[in-house]
Every structure is written in structure tokens, then in C-alpha cells.
N, CA, C and O of each residue as an XYZ file, in Angstrom:
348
protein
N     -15.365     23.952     -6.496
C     -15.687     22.963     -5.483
C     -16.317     23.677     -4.291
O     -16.074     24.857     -4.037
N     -17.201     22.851     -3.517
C     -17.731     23.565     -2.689
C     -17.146     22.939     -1.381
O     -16.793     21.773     -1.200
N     -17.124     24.233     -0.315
C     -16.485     23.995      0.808
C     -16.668     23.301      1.434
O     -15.568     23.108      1.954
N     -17.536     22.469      1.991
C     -18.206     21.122      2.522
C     -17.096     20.135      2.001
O     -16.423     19.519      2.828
N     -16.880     19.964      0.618
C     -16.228     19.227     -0.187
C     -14.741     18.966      0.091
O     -14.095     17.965      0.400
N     -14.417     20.392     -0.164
C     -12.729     21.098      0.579
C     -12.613     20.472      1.352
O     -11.914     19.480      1.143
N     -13.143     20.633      2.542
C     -13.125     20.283      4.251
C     -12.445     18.849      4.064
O     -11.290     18.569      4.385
N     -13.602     17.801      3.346
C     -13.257     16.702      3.293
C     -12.627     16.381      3.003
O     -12.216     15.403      3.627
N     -11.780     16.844      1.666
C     -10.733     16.893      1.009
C      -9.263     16.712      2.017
O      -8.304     15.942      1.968
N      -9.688     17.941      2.999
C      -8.320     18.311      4.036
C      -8.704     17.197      4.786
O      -7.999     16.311      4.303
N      -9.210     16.818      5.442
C      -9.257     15.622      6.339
C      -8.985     14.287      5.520
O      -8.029     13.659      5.975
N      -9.221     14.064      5.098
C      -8.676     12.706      3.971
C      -7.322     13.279      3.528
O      -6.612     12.419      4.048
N      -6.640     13.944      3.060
C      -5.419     14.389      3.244
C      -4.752     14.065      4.113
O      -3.694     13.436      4.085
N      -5.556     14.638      5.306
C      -4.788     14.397      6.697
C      -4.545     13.401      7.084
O      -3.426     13.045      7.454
N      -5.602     12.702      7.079
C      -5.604     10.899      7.301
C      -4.721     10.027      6.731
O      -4.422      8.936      7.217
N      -4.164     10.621      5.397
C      -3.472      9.661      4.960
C      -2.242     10.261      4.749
O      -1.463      9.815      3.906
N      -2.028     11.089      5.333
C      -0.486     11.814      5.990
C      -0.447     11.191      7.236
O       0.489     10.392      7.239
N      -1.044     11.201      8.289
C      -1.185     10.296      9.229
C      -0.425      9.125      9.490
O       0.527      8.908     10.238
N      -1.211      8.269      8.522
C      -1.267      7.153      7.983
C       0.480      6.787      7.592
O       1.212      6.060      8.264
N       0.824      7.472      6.414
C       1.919      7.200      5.722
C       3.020      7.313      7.285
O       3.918      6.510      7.541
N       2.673      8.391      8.056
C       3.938      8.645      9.231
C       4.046      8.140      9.821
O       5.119      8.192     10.422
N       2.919      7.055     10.261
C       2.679      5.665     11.306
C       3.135      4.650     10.271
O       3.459      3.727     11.018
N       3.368      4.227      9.055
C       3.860      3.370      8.051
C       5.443      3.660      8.454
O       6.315      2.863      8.802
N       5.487      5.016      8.290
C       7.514      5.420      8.583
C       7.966      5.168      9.710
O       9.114      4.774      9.911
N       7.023      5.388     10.665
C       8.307      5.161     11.758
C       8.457      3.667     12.168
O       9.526      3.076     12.316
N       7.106      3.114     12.341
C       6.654      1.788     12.435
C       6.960      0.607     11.473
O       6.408     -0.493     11.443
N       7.924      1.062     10.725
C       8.235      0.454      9.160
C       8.837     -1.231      9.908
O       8.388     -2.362      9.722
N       9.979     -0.764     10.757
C      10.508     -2.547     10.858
C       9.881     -2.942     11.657
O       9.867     -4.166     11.529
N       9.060     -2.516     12.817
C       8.273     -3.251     13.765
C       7.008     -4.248     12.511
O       6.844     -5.452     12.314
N       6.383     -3.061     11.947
C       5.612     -3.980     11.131
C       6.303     -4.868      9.918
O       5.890     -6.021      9.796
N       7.152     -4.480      9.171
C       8.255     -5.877      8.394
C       8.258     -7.141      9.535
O       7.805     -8.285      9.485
N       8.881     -6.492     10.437
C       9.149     -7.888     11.225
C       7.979     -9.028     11.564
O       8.114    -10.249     11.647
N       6.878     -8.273     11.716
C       5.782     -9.090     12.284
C       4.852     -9.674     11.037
O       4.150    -10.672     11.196
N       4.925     -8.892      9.678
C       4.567     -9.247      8.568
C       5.073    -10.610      8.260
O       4.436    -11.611      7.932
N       7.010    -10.359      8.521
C       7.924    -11.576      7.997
C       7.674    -12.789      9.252
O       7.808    -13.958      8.892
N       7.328    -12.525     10.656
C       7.417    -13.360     11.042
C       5.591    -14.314     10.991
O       5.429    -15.526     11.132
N       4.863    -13.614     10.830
C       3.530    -14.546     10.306
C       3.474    -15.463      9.110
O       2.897    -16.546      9.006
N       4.406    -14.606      7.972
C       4.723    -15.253      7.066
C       5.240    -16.657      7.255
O       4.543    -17.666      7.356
N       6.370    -16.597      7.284
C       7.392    -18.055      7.612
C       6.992    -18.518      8.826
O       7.998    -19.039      9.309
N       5.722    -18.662      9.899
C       5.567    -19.086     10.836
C       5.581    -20.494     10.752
O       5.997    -21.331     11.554
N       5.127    -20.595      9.791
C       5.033    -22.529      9.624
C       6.404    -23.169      8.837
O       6.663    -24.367      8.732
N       7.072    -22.219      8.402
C       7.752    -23.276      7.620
C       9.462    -22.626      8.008
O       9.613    -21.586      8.648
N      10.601    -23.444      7.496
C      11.768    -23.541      7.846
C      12.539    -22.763      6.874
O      12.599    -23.242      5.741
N      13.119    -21.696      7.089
C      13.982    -20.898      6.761
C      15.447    -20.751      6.922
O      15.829    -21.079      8.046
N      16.152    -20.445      6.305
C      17.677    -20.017      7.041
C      17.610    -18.595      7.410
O      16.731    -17.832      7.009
N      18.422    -18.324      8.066
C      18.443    -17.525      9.012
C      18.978    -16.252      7.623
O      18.676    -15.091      7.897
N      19.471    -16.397      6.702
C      19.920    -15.244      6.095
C      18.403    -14.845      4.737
O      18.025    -13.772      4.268
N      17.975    -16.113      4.537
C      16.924    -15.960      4.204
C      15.564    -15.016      5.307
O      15.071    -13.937      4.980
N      15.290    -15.632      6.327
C      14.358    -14.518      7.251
C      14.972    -13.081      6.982
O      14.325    -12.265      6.325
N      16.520    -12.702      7.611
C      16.792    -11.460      7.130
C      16.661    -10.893      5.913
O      16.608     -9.663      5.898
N      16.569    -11.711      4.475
C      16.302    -10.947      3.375
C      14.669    -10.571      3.294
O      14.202     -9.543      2.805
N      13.795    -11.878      4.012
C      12.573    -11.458      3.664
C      11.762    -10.459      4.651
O      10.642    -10.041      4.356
N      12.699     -9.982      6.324
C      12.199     -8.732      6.984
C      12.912     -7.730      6.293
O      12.157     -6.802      6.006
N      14.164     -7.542      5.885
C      14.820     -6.183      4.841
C      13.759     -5.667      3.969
O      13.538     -4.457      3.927
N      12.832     -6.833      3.001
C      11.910     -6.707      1.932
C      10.696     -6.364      2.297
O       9.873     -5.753      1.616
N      10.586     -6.746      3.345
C       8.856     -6.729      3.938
C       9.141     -5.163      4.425
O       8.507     -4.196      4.002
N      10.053     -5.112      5.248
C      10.068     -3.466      6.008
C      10.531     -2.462      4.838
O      10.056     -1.357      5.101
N      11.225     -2.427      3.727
C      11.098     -1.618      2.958
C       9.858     -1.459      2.043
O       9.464     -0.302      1.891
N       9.204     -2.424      1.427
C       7.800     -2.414      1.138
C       6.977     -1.219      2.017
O       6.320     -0.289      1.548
N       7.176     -1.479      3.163
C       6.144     -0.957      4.136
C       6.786      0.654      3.935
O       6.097      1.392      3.229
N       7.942      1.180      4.460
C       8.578      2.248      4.227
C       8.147      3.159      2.858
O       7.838      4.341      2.706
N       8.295      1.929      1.882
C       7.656      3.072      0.436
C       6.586      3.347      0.717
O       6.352      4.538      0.925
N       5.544      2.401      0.834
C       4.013      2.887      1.171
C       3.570      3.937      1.922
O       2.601      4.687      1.803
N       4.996      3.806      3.204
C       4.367      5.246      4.198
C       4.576      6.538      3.261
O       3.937      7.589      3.295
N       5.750      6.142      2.329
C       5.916      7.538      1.754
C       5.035      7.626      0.657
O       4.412      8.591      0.214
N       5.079      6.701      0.375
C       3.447      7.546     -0.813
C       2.613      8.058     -0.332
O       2.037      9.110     -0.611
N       2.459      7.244      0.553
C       0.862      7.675      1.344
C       1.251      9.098      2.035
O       0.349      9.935      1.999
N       2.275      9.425      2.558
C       2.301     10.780      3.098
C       2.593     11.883      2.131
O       2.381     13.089      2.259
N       3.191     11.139      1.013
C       3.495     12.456     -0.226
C       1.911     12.747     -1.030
O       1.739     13.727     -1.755
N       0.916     11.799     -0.775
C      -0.165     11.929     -1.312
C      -1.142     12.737     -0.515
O      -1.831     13.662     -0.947
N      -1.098     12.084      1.179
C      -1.501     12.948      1.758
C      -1.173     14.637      1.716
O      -2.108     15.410      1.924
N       0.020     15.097      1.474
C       0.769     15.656      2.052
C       0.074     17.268      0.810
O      -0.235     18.405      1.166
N       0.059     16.639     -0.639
C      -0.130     17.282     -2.218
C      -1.711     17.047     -1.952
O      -2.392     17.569     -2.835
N      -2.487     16.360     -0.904
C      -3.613     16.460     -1.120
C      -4.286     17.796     -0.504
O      -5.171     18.423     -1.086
N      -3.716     18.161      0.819
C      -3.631     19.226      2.092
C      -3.192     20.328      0.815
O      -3.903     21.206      0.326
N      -2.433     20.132      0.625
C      -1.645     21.734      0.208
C      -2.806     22.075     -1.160
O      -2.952     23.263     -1.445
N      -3.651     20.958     -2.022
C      -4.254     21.954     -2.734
C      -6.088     21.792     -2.597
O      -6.898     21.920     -3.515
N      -6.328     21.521     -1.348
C      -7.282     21.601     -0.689
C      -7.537     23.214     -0.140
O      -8.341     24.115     -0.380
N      -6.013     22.948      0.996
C      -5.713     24.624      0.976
C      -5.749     25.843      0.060
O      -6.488     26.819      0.188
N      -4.749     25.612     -0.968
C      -5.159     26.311     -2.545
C      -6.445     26.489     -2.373
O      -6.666     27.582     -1.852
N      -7.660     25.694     -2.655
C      -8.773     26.060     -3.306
C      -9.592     26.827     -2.612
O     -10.277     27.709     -3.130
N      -9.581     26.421     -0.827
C     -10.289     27.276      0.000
C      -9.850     28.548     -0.287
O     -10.810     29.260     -0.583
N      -8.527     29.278     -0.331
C      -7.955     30.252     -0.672
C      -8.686     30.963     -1.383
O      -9.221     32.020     -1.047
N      -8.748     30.450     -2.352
C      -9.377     30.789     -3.928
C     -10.508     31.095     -3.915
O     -10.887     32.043     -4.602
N     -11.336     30.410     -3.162
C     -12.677     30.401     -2.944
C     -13.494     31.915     -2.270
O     -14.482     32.576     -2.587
N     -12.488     31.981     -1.233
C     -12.808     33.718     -0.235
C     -12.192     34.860     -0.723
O     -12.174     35.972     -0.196
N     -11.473     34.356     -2.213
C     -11.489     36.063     -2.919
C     -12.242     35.978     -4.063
O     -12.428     36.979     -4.754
């Protein structure tokens, strides 16, 4: 691969390590606002809303972690290859 390529590689990595860590911490702020657009129009019980922000904010939580375990394996063999490349 050529280094131009790499580069990009590490920055798209990065981005979506980023990405996934703003998904983690931000996980119930965004559930909540997901669940509350959702049911905006219509009538819920109250133990129902709590099951569907629990669901919405863990949804969101896995995603950050994929996205940062993807980011994360994308960096480390981006790195590898530049390595590889200057011996």
C-alpha cells in the first residue's frame, strides 16, 4: 500500500474511534432523545418509555463500541504497515 493511502487509512481510523467515544459517553443523552422523538405523538406508560430509552441507549452504546473497536484495529494496522514500509 502506498503511503498517501496509509495516511488515510489512519485518519478514517481515527474518525471512527472518535466517533464510537462520542456514541459512549453520549449513549443515554442520545437514547433519551432518540426515545423521546419516537413516542412524541403517541401515549405510553411510563414503564414502557423506560424500556424503550434502556433499548434505544444500549443500541447506541454497542455501536459506539464497534465503531471504536473498528476504529481502534483500523489505527493499529495502518500503523503496522507504515512500519513495514520504512524497512
Amino acid at each position: 500500500m502506498r503511503d498517501n493511502s496509509l495516511k488515510g487509512l489512519l485518519m478514517l481510523g481515527s474518525l471512527l474511534g472518535i466517533i464510537g467515544l462520542i456514541f459512549i459517553f453520549f449513549s443515554h443523552d442520545l437514547g433519551t432523545s432518540l426515545t423521546n422523538t419516537l413516542v412524541a405523538g403517541s401515549d405510553y406508560a411510563a414503564s414502557t418509555y423506560e424500556s424503550k430509552v434502556k433499548t434505544n441507549t444500549l443500541i447506541i452504546l454497542v455501536t459506539g463500541i464497534i465503531l471504536s473497536v473498528v476504529g481502534l484495529s483500523t489505527v493499529v494496522f495502518a500503523l503496522y504497515k507504515m512500519e513495514n514500509i520504512k524497512y
